[in-house]
C-alpha positions in Angstrom: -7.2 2.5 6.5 -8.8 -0.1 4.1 -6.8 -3.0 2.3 -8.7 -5.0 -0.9 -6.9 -8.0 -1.2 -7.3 -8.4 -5.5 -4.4 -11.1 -6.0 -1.9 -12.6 -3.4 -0.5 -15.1 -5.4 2.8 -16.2 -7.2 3.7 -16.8 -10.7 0.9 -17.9 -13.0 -2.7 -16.9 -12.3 -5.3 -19.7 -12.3 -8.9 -19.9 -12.6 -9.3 -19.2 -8.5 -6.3 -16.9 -7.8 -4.6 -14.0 -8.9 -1.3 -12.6 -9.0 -0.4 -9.8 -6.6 -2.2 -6.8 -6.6 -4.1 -5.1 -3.6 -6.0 -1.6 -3.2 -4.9 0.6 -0.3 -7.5 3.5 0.5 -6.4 6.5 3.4 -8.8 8.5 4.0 -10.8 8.3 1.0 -7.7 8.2 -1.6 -7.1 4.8 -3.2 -3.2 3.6 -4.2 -3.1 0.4 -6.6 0.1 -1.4 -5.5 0.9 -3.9 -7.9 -1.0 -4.7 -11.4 -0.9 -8.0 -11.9 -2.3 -10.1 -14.8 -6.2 -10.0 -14.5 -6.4 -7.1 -11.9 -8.8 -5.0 -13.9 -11.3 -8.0 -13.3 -11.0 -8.1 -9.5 -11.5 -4.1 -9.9 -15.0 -4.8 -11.0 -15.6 -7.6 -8.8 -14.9 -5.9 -5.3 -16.3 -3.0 -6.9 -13.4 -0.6 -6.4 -14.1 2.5 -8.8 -11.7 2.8 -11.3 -11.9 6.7 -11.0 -11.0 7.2 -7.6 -7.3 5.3 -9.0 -4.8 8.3 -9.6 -1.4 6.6 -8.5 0.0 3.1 -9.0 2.7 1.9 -7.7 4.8 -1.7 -9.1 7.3 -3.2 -7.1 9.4 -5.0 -10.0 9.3 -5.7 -13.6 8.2 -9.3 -13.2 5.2 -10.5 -14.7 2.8 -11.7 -12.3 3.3 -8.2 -10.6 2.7 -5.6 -13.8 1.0 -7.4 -17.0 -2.2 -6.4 -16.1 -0.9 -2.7 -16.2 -1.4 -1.9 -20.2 -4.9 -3.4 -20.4 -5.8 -0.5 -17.2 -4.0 2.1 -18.7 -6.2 1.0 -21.8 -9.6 0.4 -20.2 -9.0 4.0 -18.3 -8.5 5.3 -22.0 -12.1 3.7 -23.3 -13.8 5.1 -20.4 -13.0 8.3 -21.2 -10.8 9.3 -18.4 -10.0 12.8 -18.3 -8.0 12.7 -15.0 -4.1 12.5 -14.8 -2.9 9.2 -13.7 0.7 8.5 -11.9 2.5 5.3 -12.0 5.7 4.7 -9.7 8.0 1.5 -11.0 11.2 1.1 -12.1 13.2 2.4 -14.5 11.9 0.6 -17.9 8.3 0.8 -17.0 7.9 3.6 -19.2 9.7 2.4 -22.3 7.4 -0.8 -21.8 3.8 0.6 -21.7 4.7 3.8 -24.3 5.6 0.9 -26.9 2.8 -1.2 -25.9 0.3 2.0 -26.3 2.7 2.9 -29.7 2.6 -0.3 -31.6 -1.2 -0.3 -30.8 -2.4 3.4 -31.4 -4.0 3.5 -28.6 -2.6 6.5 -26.8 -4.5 8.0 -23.8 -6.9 10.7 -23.6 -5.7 11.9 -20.3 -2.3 12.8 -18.6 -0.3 9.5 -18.0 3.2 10.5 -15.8 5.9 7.7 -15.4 7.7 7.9 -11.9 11.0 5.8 -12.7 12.7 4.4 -9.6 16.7 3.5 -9.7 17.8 4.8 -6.3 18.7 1.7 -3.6 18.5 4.0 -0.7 14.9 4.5 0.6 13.4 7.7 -0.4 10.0 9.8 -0.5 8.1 9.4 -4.2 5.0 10.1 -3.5 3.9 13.1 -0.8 -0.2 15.3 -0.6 -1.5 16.2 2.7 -2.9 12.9 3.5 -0.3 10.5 2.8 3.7 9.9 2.9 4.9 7.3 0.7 8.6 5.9 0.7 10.5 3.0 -1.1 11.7 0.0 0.6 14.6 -1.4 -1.6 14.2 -5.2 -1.3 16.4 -7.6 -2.5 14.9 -9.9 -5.4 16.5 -11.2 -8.9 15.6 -8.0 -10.2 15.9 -4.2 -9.3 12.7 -4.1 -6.5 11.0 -1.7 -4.0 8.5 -1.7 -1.6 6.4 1.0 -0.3 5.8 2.6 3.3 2.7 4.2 3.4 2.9 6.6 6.3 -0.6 8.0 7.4 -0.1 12.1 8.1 -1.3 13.6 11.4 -4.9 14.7 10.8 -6.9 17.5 12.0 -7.9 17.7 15.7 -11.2 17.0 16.2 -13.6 20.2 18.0 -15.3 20.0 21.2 -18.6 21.1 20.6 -19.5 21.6 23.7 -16.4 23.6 25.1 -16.8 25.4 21.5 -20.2 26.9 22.1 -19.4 27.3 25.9 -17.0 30.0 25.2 -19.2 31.3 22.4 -16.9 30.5 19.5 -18.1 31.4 16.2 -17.4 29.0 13.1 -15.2 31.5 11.6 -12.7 30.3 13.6 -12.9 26.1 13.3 -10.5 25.9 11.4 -7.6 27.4 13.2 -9.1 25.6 16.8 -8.8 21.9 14.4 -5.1 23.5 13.2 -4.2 23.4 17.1 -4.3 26.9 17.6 -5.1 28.7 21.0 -8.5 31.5 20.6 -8.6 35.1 22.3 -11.9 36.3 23.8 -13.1 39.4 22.8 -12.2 40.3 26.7 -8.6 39.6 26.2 -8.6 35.4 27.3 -6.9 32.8 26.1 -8.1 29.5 25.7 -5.9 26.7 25.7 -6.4 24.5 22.4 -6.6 21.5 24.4 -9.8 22.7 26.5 -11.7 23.4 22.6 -10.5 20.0 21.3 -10.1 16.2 21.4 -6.9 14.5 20.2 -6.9 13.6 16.0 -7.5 10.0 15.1 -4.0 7.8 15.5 -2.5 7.2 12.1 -1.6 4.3 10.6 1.0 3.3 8.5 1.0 0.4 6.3 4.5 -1.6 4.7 4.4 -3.9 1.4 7.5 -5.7 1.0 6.7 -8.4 -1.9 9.2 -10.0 -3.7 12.0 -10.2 -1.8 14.8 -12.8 0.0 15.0 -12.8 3.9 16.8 -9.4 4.3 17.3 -8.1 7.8 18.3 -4.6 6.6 14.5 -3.1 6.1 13.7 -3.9 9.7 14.9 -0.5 10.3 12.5 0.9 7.4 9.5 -1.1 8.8 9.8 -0.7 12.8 7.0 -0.6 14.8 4.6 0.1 11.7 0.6 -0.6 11.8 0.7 -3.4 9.5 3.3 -5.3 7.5 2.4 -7.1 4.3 5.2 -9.6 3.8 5.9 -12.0 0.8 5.7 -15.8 2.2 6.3 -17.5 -1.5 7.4 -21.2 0.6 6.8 -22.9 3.5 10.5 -23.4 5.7 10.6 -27.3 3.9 11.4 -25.2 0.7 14.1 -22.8 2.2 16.8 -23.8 0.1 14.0 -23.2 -2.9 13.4 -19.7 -1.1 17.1 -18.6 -1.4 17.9 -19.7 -4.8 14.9 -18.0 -6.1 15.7 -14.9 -3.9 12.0 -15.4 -2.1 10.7 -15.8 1.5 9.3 -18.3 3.6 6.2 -18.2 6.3 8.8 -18.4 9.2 11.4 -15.9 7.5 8.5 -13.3 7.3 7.7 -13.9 11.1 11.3 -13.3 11.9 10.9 -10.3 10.2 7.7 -9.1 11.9 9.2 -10.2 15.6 12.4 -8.1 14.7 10.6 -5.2 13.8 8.2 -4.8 16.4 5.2 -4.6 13.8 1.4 -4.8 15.6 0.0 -7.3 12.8 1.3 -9.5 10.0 -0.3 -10.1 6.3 1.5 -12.6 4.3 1.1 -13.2 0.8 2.3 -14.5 -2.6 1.8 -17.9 -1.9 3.5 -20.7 -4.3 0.3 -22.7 -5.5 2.5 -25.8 -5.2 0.5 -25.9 -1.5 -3.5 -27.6 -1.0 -4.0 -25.1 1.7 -2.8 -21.7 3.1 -3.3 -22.2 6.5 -0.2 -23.6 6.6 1.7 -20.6 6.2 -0.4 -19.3 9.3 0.8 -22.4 11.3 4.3 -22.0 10.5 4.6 -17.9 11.3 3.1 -17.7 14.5 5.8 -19.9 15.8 7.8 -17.4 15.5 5.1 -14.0 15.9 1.9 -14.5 17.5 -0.4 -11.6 14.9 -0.4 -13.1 11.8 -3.4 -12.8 8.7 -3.8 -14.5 5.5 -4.3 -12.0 2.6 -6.6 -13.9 -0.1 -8.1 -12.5 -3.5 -11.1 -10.7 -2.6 -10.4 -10.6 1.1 -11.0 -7.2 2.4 -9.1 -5.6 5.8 -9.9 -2.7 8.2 -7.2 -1.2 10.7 
């Protein structure tokens, strides 16, 4: 599991950040969560491959965390994109970008499907053989979800050397990887475990971003891989964090430590601050695994 930090940051972008938007690839498959305003440009600088982006998912209908969506859907339209793309967001995000595309004749040259979110009960939007996704209903100024990325139960992987011991032929891989026993020509069994090694341990990855201190999601988010949560203020700027329906640093530790989660990424930092190592200082008061996400910053679980 990859994460490509392209923006982490609230509000207005500036000439060194970005508003939110990040790049999750499982296995190969890359999900754009978030679109903020410039996120076409990070794209290209990390190098990501615009191609390999089939699904996009938007938390809310605030600027700084879907402007940059119409100029993608646009540029994916002058590159001659020929490949259906998926976009998850609330209920609106449709009318938005079909006016958007309308009032500019510019519609796309490929399939463009609108996924529109109203439920505030968690529930699965997004499901291939790789990859789960559910909402996380978050509680924000406007109607707002984050995702659960739960990573599926792969293959097990073939003991090569137990395989040709028993003189397996290839014919039958597949079914030994599916977890299935093999019969010998002379009638034997073989256990799947003595052909095969355990599959890789999944991952599963949460993105809760914008949101107030809300205790219900803990439930949603135990024990996953990695949490990414929003840490707009520092705990000087609490009062600041409620009235704006927002986080701090310490809140999103609190969070973390109540959960159980194994690591920490916080994110969409106010720019009032000179330095976000602060946040860092203030949430490991509270839960010892914490990272900094920042624009272009790349992470490997």
């Amino acid at each position: 599991m990859k994460l490509t930090i392209l923006g982490c940051y609230a509000a207005t972008p500036r000439t060194f950040t970005n508003p939110t938007s990040q790049v999750l690839e499982i296995r190969n498959s890359l999900f754009l969560i978030d679109c903020g305003e410039g996120t076409q440009v990070q794209l290209r600088k990390n190098k990501v491959k615009f191609s390999k982006i089939n699904h996009i998912f938007i938390s809310h209908l605030h600027g700084d965390h879907f402007y940059g969506l119409i100029g993608l859907v646009s540029t994916f339209m002058l590159l001659g994109r020929t490949t259906d793309l998926h976009i998850y967001g609330p209920k609106g995000i449709k009318e938005i970008i079909l006016l958007q595309l309308k009032l500019s004749n510019s519609w796309t040259n490929y399939g463009l499907y609108f996924h529109e979110l109203e439920s505030t009960e968690s529930e699965v939007i997004y499901e291939d053989e790789k990859v789960l996704v559910k909402t996380i209903p978050l509680q924000h100024r406007v109607y707002t979800n984050g995702f659960l990325f739960q990573e599926k139960i792969g293959d097990r992987k073939l003991n090569m050397d137990a395989v040709n011991e028993y003189g397996i032929e290839n014919c039958y891989y597949q079914k030994i990887k599916n977890g299935k026993n093999i019969t010998l020509d002379n009638g034997t069994e073989i256990e799947n475990e003595l052909l095969t090694f355990d599959p890789i341990p999944t991952k599963n990855y949460a993105f809760c971003s914008d949101t107030s201190f809300d205790e219900s999601i803990i439930a949603m988010i135990k024990n996953v891989d990695i949490l990414y949560h929003e840490s707009t203020f520092l705990d000087t700027e609490e009062a600041l964090a409620n009235k704006t329906m927002h986080s701090t640093a310490k809140q999103a530790a609190t969070i973390a430590k109540e959960a159980n989660v194994k690591q920490l990424l916080l994110g969409h930092y106010s720019t009032r601050y000179d330095s976000i190592t602060k946040f860092a200082e203030e949430a490991t008061t509270i839960f010892p695994n914490v990272l900094l996400s920042d624009d272009g910053k790349t992470f490997e679980f």
